[in-house]
N, C-alpha and C positions, 0 to 999 in steps of 0.2 A: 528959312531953316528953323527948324522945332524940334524938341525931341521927346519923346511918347515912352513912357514904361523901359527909357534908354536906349531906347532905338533913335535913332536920328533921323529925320523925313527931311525933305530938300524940297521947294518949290520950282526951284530950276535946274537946269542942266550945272550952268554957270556957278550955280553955290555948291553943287555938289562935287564941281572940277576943284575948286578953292580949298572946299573944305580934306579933299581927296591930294589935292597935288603933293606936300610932304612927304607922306604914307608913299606915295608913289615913287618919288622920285629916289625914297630908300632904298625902297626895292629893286627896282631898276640897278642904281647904281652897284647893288650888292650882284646882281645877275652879271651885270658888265665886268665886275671885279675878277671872278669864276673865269668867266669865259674868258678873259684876258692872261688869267694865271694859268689854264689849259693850253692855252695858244692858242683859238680856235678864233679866227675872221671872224666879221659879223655878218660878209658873205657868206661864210661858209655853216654858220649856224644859223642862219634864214633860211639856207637850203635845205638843210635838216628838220627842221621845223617846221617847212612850209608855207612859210611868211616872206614879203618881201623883206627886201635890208633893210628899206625907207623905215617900217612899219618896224622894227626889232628895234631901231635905232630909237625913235620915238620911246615905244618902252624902256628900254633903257637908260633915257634923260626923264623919263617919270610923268612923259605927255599920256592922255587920254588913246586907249586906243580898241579899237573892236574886238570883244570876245578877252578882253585881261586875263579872267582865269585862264581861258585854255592857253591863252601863250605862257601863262606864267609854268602853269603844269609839263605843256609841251619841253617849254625851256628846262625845267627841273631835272626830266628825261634824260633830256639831250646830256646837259651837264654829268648828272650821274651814270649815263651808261660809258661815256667819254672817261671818266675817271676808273671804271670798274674795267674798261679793257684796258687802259694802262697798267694795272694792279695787276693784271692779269700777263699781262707779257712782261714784267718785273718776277713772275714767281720762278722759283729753280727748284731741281729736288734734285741732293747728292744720293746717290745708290750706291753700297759699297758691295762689291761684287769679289764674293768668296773667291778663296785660290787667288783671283788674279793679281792682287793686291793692291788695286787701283781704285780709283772713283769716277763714275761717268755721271757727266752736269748734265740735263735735261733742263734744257731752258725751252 
């Protein structure tokens, strides 16, 4: 391992998993944290994502796994659109409806 104008170069796979694993297994575990406080299986957000569980799990514990970004991104999604329909079937709007002297909840 070397590093160039601050880049960091790897000679092997090996140094670059070592140097990577921490970094990783942060992140992972911050995705797991989400998805756990959503309530959302890691079956059921592998299905979403289109990954196996084996392979979501892996990410998750901060192992090496094909294509990172896009599961990371994928996962991002998933989490945020999962939170944005919850917010959204939490919203109400009171109407106060002249004359009748009522209010109709719209949930």
């Amino acid at each position: 391992m070397y590093e160039v104008d601050g880049e960091m170069y790897f000679e092997t796979r090996e140094e670059y998993v070592e140097y990577s694993a921490k970094r990783w297994r942060k992140t992972g575990a911050e995705f797991e944290q989400q998805r756990v406080a959503l309530g959302i299986s890691v079956d059921k957000a592998a299905q979403e994502i289109g990954l196996s569980a084996s392979t979501l799990r892996r990410f998750e514990k901060g192992a090496p796994v094909m294509r990172a970004n896009v599961v990371k991104c994928a996962y991002t999604l998933l989490l945020n659109y999962t939170r944005l329909q919850r917010e959204q079937s939490e919203i109400t709007i009171d109407i106060k409806v002249s004359g009748a002297g009522g209010n109709i909840r719209i949930v």
